[in-house]
C-alpha positions as CSV (number, residue, x, y, z in Angstrom):
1,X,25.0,-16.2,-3.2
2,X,21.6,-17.0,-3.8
3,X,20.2,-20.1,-5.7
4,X,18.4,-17.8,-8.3
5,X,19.2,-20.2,-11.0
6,X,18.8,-23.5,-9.6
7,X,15.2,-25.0,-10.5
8,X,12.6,-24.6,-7.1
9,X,12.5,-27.5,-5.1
10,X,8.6,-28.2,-3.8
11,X,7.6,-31.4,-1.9
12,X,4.6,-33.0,-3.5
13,X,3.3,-31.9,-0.5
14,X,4.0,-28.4,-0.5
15,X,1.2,-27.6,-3.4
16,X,-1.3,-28.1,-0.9
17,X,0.4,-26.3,1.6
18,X,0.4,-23.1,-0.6
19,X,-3.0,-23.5,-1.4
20,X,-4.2,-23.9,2.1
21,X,-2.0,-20.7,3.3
22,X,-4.0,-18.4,0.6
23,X,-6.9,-20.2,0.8
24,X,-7.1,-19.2,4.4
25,X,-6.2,-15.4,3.4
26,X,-8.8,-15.4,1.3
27,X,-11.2,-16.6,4.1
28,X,-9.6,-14.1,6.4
29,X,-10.7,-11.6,4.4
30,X,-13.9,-12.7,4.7
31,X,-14.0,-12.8,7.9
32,X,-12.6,-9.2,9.0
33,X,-13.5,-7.0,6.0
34,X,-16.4,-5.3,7.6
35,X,-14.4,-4.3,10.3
36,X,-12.8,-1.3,8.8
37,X,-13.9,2.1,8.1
38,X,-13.5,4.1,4.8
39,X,-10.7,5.5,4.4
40,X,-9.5,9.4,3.9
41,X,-9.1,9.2,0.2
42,X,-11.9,6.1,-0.8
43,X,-14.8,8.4,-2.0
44,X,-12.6,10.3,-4.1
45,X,-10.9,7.3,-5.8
46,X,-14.3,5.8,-6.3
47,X,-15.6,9.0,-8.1
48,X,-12.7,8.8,-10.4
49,X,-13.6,5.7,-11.4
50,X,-17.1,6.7,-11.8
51,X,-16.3,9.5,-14.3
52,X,-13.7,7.7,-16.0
53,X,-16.8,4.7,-16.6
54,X,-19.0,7.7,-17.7
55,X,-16.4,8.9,-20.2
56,X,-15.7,5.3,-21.6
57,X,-19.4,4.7,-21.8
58,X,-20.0,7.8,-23.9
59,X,-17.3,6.9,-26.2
60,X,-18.2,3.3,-27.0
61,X,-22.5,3.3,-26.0
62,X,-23.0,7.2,-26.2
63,X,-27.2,6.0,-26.2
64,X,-27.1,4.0,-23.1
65,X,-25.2,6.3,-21.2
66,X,-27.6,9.1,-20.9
67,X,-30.1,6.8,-19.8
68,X,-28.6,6.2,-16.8
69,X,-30.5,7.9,-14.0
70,X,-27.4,9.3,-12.2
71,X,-25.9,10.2,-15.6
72,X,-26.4,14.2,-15.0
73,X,-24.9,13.9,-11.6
74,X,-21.5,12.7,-12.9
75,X,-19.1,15.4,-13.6
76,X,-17.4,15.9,-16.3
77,X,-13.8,14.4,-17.5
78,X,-12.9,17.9,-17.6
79,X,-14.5,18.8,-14.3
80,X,-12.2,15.2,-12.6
81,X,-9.4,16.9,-10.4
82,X,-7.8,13.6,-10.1
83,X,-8.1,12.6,-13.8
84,X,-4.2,12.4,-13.5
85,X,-4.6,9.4,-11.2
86,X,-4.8,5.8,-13.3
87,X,-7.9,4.0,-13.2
88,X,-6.9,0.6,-14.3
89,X,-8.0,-0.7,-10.9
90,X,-11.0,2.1,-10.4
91,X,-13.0,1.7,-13.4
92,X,-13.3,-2.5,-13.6
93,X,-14.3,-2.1,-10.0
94,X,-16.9,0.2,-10.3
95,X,-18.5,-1.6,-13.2
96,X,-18.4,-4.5,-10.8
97,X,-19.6,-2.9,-8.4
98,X,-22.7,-2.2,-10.5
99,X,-22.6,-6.3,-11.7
100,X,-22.6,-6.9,-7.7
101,X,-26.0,-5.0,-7.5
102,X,-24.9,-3.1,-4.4
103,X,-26.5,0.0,-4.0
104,X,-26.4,1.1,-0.3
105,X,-22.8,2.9,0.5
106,X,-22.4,0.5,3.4
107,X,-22.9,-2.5,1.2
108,X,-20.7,-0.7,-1.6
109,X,-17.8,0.2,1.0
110,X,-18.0,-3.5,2.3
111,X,-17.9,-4.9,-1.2
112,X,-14.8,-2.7,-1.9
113,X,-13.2,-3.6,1.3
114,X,-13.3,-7.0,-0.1
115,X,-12.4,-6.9,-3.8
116,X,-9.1,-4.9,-2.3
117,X,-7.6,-8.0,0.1
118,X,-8.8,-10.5,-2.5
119,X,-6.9,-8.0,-5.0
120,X,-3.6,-8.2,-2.3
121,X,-3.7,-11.5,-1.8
122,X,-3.0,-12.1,-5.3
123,X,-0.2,-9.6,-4.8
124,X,1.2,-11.4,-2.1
125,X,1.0,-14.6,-4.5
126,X,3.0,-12.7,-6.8
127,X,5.5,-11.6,-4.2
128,X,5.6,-15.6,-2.9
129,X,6.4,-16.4,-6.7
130,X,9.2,-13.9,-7.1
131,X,11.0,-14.8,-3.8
132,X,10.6,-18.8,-4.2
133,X,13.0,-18.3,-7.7
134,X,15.0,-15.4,-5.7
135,X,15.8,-17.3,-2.6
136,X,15.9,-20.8,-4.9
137,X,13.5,-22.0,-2.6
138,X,9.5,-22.6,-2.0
139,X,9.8,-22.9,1.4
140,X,11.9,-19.4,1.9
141,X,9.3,-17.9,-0.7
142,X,6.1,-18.7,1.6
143,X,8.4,-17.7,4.6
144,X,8.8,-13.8,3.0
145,X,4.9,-14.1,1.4
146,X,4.0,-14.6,5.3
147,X,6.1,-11.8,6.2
148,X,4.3,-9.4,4.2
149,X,0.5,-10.6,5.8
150,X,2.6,-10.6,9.4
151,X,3.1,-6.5,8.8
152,X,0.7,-4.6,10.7
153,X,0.5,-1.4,8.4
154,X,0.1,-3.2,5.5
155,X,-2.2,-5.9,6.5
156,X,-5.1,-2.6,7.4
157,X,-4.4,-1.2,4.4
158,X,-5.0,-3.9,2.3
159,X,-8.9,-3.2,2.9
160,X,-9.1,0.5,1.8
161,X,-6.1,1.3,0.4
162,X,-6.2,1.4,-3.3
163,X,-3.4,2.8,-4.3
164,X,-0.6,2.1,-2.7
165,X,-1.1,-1.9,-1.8
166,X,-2.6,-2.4,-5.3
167,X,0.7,-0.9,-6.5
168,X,2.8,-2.9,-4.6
169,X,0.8,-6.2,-5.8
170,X,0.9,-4.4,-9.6
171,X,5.0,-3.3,-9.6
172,X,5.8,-7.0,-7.6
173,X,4.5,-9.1,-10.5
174,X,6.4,-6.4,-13.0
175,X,9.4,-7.1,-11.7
176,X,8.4,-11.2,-11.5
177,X,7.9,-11.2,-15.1
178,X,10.9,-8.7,-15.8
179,X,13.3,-11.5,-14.2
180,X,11.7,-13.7,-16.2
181,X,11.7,-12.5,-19.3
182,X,15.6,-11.7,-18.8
183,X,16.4,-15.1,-17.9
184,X,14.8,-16.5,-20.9
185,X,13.8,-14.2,-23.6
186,X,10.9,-14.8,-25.9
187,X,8.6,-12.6,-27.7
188,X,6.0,-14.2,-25.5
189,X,7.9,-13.0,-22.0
190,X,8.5,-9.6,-23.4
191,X,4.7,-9.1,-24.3
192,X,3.4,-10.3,-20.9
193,X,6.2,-7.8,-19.4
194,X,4.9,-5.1,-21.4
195,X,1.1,-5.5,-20.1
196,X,2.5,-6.2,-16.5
197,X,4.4,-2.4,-16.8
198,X,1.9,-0.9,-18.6
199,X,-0.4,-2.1,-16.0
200,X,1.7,-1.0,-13.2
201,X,1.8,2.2,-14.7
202,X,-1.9,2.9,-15.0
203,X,-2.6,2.3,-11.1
204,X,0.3,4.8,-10.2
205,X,2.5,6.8,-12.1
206,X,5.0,5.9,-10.3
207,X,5.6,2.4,-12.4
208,X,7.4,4.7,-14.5
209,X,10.4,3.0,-13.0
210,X,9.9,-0.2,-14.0
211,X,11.0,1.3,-17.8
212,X,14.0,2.3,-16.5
213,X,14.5,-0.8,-14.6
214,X,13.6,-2.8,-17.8
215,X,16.3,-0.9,-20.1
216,X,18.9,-0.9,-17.2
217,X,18.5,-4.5,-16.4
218,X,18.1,-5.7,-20.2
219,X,21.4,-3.9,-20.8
220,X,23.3,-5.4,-17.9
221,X,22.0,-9.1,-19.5
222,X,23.3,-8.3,-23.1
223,X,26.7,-7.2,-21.4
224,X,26.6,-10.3,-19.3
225,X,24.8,-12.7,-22.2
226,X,26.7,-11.9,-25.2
227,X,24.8,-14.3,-27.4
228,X,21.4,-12.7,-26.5
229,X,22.2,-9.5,-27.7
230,X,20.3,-9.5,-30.5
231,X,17.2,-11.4,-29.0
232,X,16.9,-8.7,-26.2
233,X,17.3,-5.6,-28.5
234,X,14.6,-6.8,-31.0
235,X,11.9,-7.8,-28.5
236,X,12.9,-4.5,-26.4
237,X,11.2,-3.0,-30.1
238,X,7.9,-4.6,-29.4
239,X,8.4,-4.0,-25.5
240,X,7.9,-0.1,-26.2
241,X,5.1,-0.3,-28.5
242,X,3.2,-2.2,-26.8
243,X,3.8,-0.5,-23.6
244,X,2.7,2.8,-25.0
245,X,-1.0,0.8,-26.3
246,X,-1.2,-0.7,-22.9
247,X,-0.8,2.7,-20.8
248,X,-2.9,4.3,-23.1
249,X,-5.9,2.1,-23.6
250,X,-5.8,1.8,-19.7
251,X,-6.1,5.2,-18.9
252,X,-9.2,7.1,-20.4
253,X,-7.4,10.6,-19.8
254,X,-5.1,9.6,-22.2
255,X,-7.5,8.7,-25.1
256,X,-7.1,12.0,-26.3
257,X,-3.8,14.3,-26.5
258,X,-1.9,11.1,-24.8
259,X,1.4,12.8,-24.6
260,X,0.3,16.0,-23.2
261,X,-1.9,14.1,-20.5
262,X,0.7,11.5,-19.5
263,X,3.7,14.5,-19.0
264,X,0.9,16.3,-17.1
265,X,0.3,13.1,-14.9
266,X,4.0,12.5,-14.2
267,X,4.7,16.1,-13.0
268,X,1.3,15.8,-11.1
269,X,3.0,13.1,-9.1
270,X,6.2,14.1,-9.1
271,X,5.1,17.5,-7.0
272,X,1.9,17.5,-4.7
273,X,0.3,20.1,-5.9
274,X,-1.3,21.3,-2.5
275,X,-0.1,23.0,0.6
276,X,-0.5,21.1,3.8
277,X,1.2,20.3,7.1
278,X,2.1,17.0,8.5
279,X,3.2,16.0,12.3
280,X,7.1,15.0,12.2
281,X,9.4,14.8,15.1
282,X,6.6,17.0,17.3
283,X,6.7,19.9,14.7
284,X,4.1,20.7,12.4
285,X,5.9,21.0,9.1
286,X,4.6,22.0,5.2
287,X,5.4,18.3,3.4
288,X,6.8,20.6,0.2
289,X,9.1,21.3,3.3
290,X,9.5,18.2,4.9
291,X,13.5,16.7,5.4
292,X,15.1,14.2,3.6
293,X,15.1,11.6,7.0
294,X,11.2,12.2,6.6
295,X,11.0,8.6,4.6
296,X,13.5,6.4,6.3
297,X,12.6,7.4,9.7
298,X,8.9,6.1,8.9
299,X,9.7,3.0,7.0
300,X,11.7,2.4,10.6
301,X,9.5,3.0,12.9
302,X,6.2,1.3,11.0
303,X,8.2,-1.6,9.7
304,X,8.7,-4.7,12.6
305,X,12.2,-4.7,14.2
306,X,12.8,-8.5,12.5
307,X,12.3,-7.2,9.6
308,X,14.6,-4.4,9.5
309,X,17.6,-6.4,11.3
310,X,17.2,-9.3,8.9
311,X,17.0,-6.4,5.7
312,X,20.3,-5.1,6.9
313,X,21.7,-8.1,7.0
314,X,21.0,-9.8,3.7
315,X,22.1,-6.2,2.7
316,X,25.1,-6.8,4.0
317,X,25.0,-10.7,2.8
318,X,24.9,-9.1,-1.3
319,X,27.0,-6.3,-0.6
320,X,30.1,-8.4,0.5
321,X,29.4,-10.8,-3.0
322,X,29.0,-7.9,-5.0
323,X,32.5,-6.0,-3.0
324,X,34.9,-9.4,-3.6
325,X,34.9,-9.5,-6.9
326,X,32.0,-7.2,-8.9
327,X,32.6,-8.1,-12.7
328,X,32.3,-11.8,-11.8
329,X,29.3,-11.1,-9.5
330,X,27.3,-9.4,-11.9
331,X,27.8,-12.5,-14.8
332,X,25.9,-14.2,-12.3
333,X,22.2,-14.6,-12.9
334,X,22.0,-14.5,-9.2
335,X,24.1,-11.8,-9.0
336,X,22.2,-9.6,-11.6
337,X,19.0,-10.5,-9.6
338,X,20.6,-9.2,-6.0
339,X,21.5,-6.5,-7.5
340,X,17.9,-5.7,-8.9
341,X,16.3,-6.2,-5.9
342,X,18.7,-3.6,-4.4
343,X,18.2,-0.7,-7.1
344,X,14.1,-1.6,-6.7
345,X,14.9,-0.8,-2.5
346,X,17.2,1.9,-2.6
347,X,16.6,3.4,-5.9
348,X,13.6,5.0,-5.5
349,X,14.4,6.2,-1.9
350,X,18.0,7.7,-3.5
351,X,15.5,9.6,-6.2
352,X,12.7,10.9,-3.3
353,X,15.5,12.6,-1.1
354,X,17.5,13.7,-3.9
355,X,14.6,14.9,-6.4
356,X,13.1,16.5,-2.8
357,X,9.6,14.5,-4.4
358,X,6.9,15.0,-2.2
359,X,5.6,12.6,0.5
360,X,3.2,12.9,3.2
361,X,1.3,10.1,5.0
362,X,4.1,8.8,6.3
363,X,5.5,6.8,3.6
364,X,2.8,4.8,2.0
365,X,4.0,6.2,-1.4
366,X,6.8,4.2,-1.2
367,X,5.2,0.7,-0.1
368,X,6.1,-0.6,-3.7
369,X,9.6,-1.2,-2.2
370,X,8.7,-3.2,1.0
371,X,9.0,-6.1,-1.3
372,X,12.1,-5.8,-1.8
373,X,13.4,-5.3,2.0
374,X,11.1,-8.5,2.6
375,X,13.5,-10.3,-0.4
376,X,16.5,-8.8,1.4
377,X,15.1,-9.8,4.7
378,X,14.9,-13.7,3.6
379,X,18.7,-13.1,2.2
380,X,19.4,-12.1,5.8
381,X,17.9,-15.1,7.4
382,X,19.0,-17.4,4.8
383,X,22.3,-16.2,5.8
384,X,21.9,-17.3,9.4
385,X,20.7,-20.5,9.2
386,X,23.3,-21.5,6.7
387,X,25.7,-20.3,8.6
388,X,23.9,-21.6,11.8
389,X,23.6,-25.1,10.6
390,X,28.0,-24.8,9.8
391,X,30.2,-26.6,12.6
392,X,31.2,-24.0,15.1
393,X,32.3,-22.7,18.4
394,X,30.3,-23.1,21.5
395,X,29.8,-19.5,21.7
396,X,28.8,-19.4,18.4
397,X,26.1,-21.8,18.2
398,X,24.7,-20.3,21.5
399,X,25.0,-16.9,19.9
400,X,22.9,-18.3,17.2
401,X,20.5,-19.8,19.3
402,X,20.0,-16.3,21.1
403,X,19.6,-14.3,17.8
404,X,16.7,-16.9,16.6
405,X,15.2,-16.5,19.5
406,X,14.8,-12.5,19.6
407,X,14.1,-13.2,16.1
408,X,11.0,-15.3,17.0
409,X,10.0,-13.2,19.9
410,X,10.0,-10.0,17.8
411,X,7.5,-11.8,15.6
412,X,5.7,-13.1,17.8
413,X,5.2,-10.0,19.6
414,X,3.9,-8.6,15.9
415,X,1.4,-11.2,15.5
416,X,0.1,-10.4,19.3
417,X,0.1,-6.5,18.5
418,X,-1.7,-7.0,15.1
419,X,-4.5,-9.2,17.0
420,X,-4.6,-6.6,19.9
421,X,-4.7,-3.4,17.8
422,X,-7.0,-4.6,15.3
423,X,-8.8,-2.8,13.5
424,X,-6.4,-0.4,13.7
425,X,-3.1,-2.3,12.7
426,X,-2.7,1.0,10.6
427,X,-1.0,3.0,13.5
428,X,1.7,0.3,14.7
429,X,4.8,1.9,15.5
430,X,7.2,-0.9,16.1
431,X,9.2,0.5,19.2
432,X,7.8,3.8,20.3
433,X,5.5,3.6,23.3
434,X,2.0,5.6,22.6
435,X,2.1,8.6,24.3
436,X,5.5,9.5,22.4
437,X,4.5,8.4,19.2
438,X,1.1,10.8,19.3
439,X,3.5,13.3,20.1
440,X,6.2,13.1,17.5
441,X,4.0,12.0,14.7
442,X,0.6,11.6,12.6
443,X,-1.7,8.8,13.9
444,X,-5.2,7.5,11.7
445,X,-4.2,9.9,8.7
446,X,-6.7,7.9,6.9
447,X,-9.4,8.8,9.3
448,X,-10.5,5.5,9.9
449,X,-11.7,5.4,13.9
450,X,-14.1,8.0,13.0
451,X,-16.7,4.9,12.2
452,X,-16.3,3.9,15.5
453,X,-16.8,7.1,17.4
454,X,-20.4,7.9,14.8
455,X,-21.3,4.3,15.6
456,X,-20.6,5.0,19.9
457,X,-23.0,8.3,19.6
458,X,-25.6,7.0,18.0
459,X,-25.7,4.0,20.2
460,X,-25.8,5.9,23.1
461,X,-28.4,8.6,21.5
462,X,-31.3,7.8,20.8
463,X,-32.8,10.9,19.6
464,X,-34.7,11.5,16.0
465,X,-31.7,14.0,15.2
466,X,-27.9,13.8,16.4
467,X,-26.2,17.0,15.6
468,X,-22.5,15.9,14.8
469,X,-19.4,18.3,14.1
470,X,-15.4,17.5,13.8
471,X,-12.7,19.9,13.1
472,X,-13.7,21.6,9.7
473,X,-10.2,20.3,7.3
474,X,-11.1,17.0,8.6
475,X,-14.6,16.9,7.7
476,X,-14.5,14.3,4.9
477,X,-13.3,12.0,7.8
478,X,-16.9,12.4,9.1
479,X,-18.4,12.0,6.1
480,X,-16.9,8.8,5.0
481,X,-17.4,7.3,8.8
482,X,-21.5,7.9,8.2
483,X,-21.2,6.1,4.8
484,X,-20.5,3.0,6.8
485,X,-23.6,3.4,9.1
486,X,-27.0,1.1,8.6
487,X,-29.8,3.2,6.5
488,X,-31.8,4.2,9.7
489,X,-28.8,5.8,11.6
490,X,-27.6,7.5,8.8
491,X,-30.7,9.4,8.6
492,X,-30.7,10.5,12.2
493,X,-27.2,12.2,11.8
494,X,-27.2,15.8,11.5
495,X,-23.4,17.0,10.6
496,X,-23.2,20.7,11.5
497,X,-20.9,23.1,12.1
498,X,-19.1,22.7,16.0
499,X,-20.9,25.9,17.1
500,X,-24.1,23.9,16.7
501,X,-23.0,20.4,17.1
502,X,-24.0,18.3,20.7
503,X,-20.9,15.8,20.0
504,X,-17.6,16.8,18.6
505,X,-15.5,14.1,17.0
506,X,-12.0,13.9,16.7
507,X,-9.2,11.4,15.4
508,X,-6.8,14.0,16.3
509,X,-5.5,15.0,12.8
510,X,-4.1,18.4,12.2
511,X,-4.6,19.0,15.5
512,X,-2.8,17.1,18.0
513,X,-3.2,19.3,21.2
514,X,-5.3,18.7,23.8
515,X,-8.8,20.3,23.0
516,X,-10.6,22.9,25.0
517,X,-13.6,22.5,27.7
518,X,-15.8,24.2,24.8
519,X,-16.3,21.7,22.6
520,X,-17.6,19.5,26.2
521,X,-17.0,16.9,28.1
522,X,-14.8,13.8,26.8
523,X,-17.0,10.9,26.9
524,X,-15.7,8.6,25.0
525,X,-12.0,7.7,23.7
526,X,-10.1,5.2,21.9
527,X,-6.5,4.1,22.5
528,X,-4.1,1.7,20.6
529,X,-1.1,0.8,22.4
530,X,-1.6,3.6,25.0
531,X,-1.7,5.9,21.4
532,X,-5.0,8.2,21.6
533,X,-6.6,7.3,19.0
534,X,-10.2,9.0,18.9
535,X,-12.2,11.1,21.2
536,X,-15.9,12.0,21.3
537,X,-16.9,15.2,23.5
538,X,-20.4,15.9,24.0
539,X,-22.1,18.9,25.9
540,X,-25.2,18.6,27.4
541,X,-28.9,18.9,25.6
542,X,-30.0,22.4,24.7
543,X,-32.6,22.4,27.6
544,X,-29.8,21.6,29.8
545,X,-27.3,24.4,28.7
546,X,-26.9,27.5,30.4
């Protein structure tokens, strides 16, 4: 059972030893934020931001808006296709942005880039938070804060990708201040629960979930906590209110015809409303078509083996409490809080392959619950060394010995990968060799080695004009790599259409065969782990073509 009720025990020591570990993140950060390209859905997000700060600015300083010298230029709220998409994170960071005074995209990207792991370090303080009280333990909570930097996907994406790690950070501290609120409630605790959901909720729609983890979980604690009863019911009246004013003020698109707007919004996640085709298992496949393995066999093959064997077996660790006796289990505070930390795992995988959602991308839309395998994960290896540090056989003991030390290795080998691969920790497969992952599935769907091919060709050319071209569905993949390029360089690139173009660049998306000897010679390639990650094919100068 897990100490979820006892107090945390800390060293006076261990303070500083949690401020040195995110202090150095931080610095990290620093240090490798430049590094990374722009990623496939960046300009986009920005540009919602940017029309949701033009709409908030002609609601409260109508005057000062239009004296903004890009003001025309802005589309409409009306004209935003993503206007569905919350811009609780967008719209503060575009206003920074313009506090900043950066102006040039490269410096803008860069900033971003930074703001974004700042933004996920504080989620992975939330996360250390939440699994010190789960695991009854500060030292177990830093162990499973450090698991979550020491995971290759999501470490890349914590420069660029604002949705889905910002989520994770957002719907982590929900369900932090849910458990607290539930083990002591005050008006207070449901308030800050209230803004924590409601924030949640306007970075994805998805946080949704978190109301019906609320009501669920609030119920179970008035069935388990008959005294409360009354203290949970009233403050769940506030809870709701204030939730609704949270969402709302948040969200500009909601300002007017909230209702309307916010059903439009859920059914806008709930059902990608575009067609396209994803690489899975070696077959191109529609993702409104995709089947319902599609998630589970890409949270395996992304997610570090350690991971996924200590998961299953702190899995198995709550499902054997909750099997011997479940009536007693569940009037257990640490009980109740196992079996939250399971329905925030499974339930949402349960609703994508029953509700047939869809997903593409592998399954970044689902990182909000790698939080909870991490929890489960530190059950798991709680388990062992508990059970490790127990008198026992021989056998036993050695059998423990062996398991810590594939344990360790498998980490270890991680950490060497993430070093090696980087900056492109965003296509770690955790067993497949290269060449058979870049033949079963999608590699850099976010387009990111594109900066480094652009950068290669205009090193090597040094011509006033460098005609450009890439597969035409992938061309915003070009156009984010030249954001990223210094003022000089971007004004020598010419991007034209492949017919036209001396180099052709390719990161291999939507079209993973080999290409043919008309778009020229490979001169340049990228791999990751023996996965092909980029190519650049040039053919020779105009004077030299025949």
């Amino acid at each position: 059972m897990s100490r979820f009720s006892a107090p945390v025990a800390r060293p006076a020591w261990f303070g500083w030893l949690v401020g040195a570990f995110f202090g150095l993140l931080a610095l990290l950060g620093v240090a490798l934020h430049r590094d990374y390209g722009v990623g496939w859905d960046e300009q986009l997000d920005r540009l919602n931001g940017i029309i949701n700060a033009k709409y908030v600015a002609l609601r409260l300083a109508p005057a000062l808006a239009r004296r903004q010298a890009t003001f025309a230029q802005i589309p409409a709220m009306s004209e935003n296709q993503d206007a569905d998409h919350g811009v609780l994170y967008q719209l503060p960071l575009v206003v920074l942005e313009k506090v900043v005074g950066v102006e040039d995209s490269r410096d803008v990207y860069f900033f971003r880039h930074l703001v974004i792991w700042l933004t996920c370090v504080a989620g992975t303080y939330a996360l250390y938070r939440l699994a010190a009280r789960y695991l009854g333990s500060g030292g177990w909570g830093l162990a499973v804060a450090a698991a979550l930097v020491l995971s290759p996907r999501m470490f890349a994406e914590s420069f660029y990708n604002y949705k889905d790690l910002v989520f994770l950070g957002f719907f982590t501290l929900a369900v932090g201040t849910l458990l607290r609120w539930l083990r002591r409630p005050t008006w207070a605790r449901a308030a800050g629960h209230a803004l924590a959901v409601g924030a949640a909720i306007d970075v994805r729609t998805m946080g949704v979930l978190l109301v019906g983890l609320t009501l669920g979980f609030a119920a179970l604690e008035g069935w388990s906590r008959p005294a409360i009863r009354r203290e949970l019911a009233g403050q769940l009246l506030l809870f709701f209110p204030l939730l609704a004013g949270v969402v709302v003020a948040g969200w500009p698109y909601l300002w007017e015809q909230p209702g309307p707007h916010f059903l439009a919004a859920f059914r806008s996640f709930s059902h990608y409303r575009a067609d396209m085709l994803t690489l899975y298992l070696g077959r191109e496949i529609a993702v409104q078509a995709l089947p319902w393995h599609y998630v589970p066999v890409w949270l395996l093959i992304t997610t570090p083996l350690p991971y996924v064997a200590l998961g299953l077996a702190g899995t198995a660790v709550v499902a054997r409490a909750g099997l011997l006796g479940p009536a007693a289990w569940l009037r257990t505070p640490a009980g109740r809080a196992d079996l939250l930390v399971l329905a925030w795992l499974f339930g949402p995988l349960l609703a994508i392959v029953l509700l047939r959602s869809v997903v593409y991308d592998g399954w970044r839309h689902l990182y909000f619950v790698y939080p909870a395998l991490l929890l489960l994960a530190g059950r798991g290896a709680q388990a062992l060394w508990r059970g490790w540090q127990r008198p026992a056989a021989p056998f036993l003991r050695r059998s423990g010995y062996a398991v810590a030390l594939l344990l360790v290795a498998g980490l270890g080998h991680t950490a060497w990968r993430m070093v090696a691969d980087h900056p492109y920790q965003n296509v770690y497969f955790s067993f497949l060799p290269g060449p058979t992952a870049e033949r079963l599935f999608e590699r850099d769907y976010w387009g990111l080695s594109g900066r480094e091919g652009l950068e290669w060709i205009m090193a090597h050319d040094a011509s006033p004009a460098v005609t450009v071209a890439t597969e035409p569905r992938t061309a915003l993949m070009l156009h984010n790599a030249q954001l990223l390029l210094p003022p000089a360089e971007r004004a020598r690139l010419r991007m034209v259409p492949p017919s036209k173009a001396r180099y052709f660049l390719t990161t291999y998306r939507w079209h993973p065969a080999p290409y043919p000897d008309s778009v020229g010679r490979e001169v340049y390639v990228r791999r990751v782990n023996g996965l092909k990650l980029l190519s650049v094919f040039a053919r020779p100068p105009l004077s030299g073509r025949r």
